[in-house]
C-alpha positions as CSV (number, residue, x, y, z in Angstrom):
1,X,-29.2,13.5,7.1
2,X,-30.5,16.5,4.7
3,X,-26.2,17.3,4.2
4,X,-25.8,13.5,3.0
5,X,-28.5,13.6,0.8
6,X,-27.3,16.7,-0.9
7,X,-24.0,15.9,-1.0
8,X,-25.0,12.9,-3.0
9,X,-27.0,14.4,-5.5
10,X,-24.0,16.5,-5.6
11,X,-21.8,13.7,-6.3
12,X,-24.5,12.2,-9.0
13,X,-23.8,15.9,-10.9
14,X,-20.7,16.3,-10.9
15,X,-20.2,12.3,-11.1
16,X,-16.4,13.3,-11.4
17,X,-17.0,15.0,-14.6
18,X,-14.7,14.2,-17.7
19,X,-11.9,16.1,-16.3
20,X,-11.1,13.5,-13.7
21,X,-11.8,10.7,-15.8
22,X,-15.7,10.4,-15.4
23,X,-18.4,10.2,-17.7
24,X,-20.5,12.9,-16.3
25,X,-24.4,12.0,-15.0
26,X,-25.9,15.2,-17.2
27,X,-24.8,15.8,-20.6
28,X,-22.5,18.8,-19.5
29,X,-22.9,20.7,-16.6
30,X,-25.9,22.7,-18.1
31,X,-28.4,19.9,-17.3
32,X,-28.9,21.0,-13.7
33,X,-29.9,24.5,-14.9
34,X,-32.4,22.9,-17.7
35,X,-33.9,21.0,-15.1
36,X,-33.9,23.9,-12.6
37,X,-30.9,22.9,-10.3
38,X,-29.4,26.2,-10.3
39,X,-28.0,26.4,-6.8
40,X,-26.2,22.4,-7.5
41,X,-24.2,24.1,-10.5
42,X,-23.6,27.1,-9.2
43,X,-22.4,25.1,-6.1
44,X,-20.2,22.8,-8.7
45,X,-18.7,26.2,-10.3
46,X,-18.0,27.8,-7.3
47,X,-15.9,24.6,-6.0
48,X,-14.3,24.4,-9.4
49,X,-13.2,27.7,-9.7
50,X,-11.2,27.8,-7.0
51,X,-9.5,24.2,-6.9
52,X,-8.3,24.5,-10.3
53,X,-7.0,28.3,-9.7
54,X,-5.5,27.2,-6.8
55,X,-4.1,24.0,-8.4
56,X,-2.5,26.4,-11.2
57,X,-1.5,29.2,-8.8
58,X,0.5,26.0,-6.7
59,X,2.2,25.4,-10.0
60,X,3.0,28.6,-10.8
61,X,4.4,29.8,-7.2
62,X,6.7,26.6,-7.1
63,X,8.1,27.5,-10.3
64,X,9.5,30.9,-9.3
65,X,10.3,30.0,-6.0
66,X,12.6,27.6,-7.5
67,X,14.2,30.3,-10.1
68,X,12.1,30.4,-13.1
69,X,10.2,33.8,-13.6
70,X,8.6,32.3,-16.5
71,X,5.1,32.1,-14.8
72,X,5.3,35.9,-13.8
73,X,6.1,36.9,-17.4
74,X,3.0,35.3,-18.4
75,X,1.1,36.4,-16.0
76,X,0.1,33.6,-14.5
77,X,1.2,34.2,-10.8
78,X,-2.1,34.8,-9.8
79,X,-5.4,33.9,-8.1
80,X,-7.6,35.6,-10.3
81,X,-9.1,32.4,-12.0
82,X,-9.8,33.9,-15.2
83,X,-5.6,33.5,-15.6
84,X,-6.3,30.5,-15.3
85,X,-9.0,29.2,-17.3
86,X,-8.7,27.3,-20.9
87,X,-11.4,29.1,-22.9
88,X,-12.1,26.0,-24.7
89,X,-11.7,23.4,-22.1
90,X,-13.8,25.2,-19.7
91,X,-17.0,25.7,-22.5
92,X,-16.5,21.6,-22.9
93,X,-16.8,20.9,-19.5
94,X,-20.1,23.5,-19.3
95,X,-21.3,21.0,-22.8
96,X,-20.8,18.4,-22.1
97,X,-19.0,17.7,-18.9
98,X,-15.2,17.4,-20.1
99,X,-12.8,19.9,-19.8
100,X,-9.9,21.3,-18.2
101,X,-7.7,24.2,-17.1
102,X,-4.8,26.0,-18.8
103,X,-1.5,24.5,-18.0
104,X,1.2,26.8,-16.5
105,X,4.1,27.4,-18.4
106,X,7.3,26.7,-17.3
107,X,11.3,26.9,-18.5
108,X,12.9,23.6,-16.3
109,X,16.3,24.5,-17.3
110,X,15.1,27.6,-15.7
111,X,15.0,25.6,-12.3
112,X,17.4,25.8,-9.5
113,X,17.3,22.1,-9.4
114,X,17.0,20.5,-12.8
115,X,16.8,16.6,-12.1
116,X,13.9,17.2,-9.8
117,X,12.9,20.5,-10.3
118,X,10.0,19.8,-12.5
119,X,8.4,17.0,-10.2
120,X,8.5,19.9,-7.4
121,X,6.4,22.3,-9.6
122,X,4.1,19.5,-10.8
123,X,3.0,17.8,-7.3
124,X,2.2,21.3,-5.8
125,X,-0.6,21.7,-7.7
126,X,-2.0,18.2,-6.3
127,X,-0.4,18.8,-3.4
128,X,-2.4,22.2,-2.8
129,X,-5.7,20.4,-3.8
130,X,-5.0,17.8,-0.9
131,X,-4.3,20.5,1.9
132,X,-7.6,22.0,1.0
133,X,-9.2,18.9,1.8
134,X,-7.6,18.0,4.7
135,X,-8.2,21.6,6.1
136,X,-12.2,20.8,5.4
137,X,-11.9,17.8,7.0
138,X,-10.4,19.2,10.0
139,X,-13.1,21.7,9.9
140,X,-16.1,18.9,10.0
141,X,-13.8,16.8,12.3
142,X,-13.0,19.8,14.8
143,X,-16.3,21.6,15.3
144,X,-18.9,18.3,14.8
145,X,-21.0,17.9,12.1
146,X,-23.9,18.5,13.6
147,X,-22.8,22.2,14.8
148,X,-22.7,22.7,10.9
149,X,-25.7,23.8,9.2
150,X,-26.6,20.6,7.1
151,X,-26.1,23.2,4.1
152,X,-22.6,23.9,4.7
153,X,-22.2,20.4,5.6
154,X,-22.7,19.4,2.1
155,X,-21.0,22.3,0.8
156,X,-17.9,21.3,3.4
157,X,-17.7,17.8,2.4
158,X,-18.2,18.8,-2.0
159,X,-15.1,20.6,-1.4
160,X,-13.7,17.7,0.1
161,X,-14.8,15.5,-3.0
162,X,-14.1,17.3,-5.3
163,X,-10.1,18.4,-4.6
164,X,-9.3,15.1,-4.1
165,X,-10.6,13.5,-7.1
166,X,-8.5,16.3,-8.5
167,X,-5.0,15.9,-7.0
168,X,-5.5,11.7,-7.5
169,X,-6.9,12.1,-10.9
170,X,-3.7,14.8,-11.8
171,X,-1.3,12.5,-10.3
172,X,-2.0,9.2,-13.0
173,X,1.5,9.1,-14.2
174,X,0.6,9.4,-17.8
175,X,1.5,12.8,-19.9
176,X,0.0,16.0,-19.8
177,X,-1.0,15.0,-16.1
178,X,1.0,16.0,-12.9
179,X,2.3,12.6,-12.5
180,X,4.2,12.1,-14.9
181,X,6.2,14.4,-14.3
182,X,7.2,12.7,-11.0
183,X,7.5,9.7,-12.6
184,X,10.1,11.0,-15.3
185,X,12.0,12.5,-12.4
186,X,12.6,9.2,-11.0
187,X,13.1,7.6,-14.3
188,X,17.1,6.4,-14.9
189,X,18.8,7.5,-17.8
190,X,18.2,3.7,-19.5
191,X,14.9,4.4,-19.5
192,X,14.7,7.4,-21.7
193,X,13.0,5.9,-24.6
194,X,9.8,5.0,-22.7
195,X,10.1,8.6,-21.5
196,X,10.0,10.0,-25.4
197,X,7.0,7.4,-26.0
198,X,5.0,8.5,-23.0
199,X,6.1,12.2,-24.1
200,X,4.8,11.3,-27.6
201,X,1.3,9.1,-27.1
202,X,0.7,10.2,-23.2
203,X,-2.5,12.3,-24.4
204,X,-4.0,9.2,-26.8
205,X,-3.1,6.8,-23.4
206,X,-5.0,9.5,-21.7
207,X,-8.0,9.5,-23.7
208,X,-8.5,5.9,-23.8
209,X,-7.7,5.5,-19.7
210,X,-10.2,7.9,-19.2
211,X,-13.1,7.3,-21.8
212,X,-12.1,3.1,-21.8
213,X,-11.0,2.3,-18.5
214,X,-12.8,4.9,-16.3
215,X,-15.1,2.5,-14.7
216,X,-12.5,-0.5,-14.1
217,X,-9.6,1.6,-12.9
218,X,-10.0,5.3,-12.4
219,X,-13.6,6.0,-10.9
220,X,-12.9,3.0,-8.1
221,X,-9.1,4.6,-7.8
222,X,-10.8,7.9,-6.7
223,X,-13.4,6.6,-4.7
224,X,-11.4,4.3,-2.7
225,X,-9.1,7.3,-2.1
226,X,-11.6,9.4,-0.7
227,X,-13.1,6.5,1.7
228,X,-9.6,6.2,3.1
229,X,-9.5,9.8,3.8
230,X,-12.8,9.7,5.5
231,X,-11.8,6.8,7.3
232,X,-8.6,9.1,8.5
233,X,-10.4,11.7,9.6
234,X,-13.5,10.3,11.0
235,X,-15.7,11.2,8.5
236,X,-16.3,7.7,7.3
237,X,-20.6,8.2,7.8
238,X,-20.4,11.0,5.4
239,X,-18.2,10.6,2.5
């Protein structure tokens, strides 16, 4: 019971911050350590770090395994998460709960396969975040939660939470995210036009899906994603 509780006041904190389309429940991800929750951020950075490094890293390794040794060149072919960390976007999300990571570069005319090349290298980062999960889950499901320490319980299950608000979240098929990507890979040729609009006002659609819309569409888009995936692997009672 002590795991749920603290994966909840988890969940309150990090409230799927800005980056996947939530308000967050602090003003920024400093209002933990003001009010002396220093083990819940450092829990939340910990988490963070290394979904979005391995989000990016899934982008970049895609991207040269499919010809393009544009990711190397810029050094981004790595797990070190500092490669992968938007300076800016990631002293937001610290302020006031908003933020991101850096995108990976890539050359598409570069890839092996052109037409669907770029919707490859843009659902492996997604992708990645979901096998994390699901290898979690498998963890609770396999050994019992109750042969967890209620600790790593919660920690087990923020993971969880966490990387798949981030692959659902980066799969919304509106530009910069993941998904659109896929989405313009399936697109026909007549359709080219809505693909230069989306190109041209997907970040302004962004803003107002996230900041209008969050609480009609994205926040219950997320959450009934992750009860589904409890329900899937059994771990309905806890998430």
């Amino acid at each position: 019971m002590r795991a749920r509780i603290d994966f909840i006041r988890f969940f309150r904190f990090l409230s799927l911050t800005g980056l996947f389309g939530f308000w967050p429940f602090e003003r920024g991800l400093l209002g933990p350590l003001v009010n002396g929750e220093l083990v819940t951020l450092l829990l939340f950075v910990v988490i963070f770090l290394t979904a979005i490094t391995l989000h990016e890293f899934a982008h970049a390794w895609t991207a040269t395994m499919l010809g393009d040794p544009t990711p190397a060149y810029e050094k981004r072919l790595t797990v070190n998460p500092l490669a992968h960390l938007d300076p800016i976007g990631t002293l937001l999300l610290f302020l006031v709960g908003f933020g991101w990571g850096k995108p990976v570069p890539f050359n598409p005319y570069q890839l092996r396969n052109q037409r669907y090349g770029p919707a490859l290298v843009a659902v492996a980062g997604p992708a990645t975040n979901l096998v994390i999960a699901i290898i979690f889950a498998l963890t609770i499901r396999l050994l019992g939660p109750s042969f967890l320490a209620p600790s790593v319980l919660a920690f087990f299950l923020s993971v969880i939470v966490l990387n798949i608000a981030l692959a659902v979240f980066n799969l919304i098929p509106i530009p910069p995210l993941d998904g659109s990507k896929v989405l313009f890979a399936f697109l026909p040729d007549s359709l080219t036009d809505v693909k230069l609009s989306l190109e041209r006002y997907g970040p302004f659609i962004l803003i107002f899906f996230v900041f209008v819309l969050r609480a009609d569409i994205v926040s219950p888009l997320v959450v009934t994603v992750i009860s589904l995936f409890g329900r899937i692997f059994g771990l309905q009672s806890l998430v």
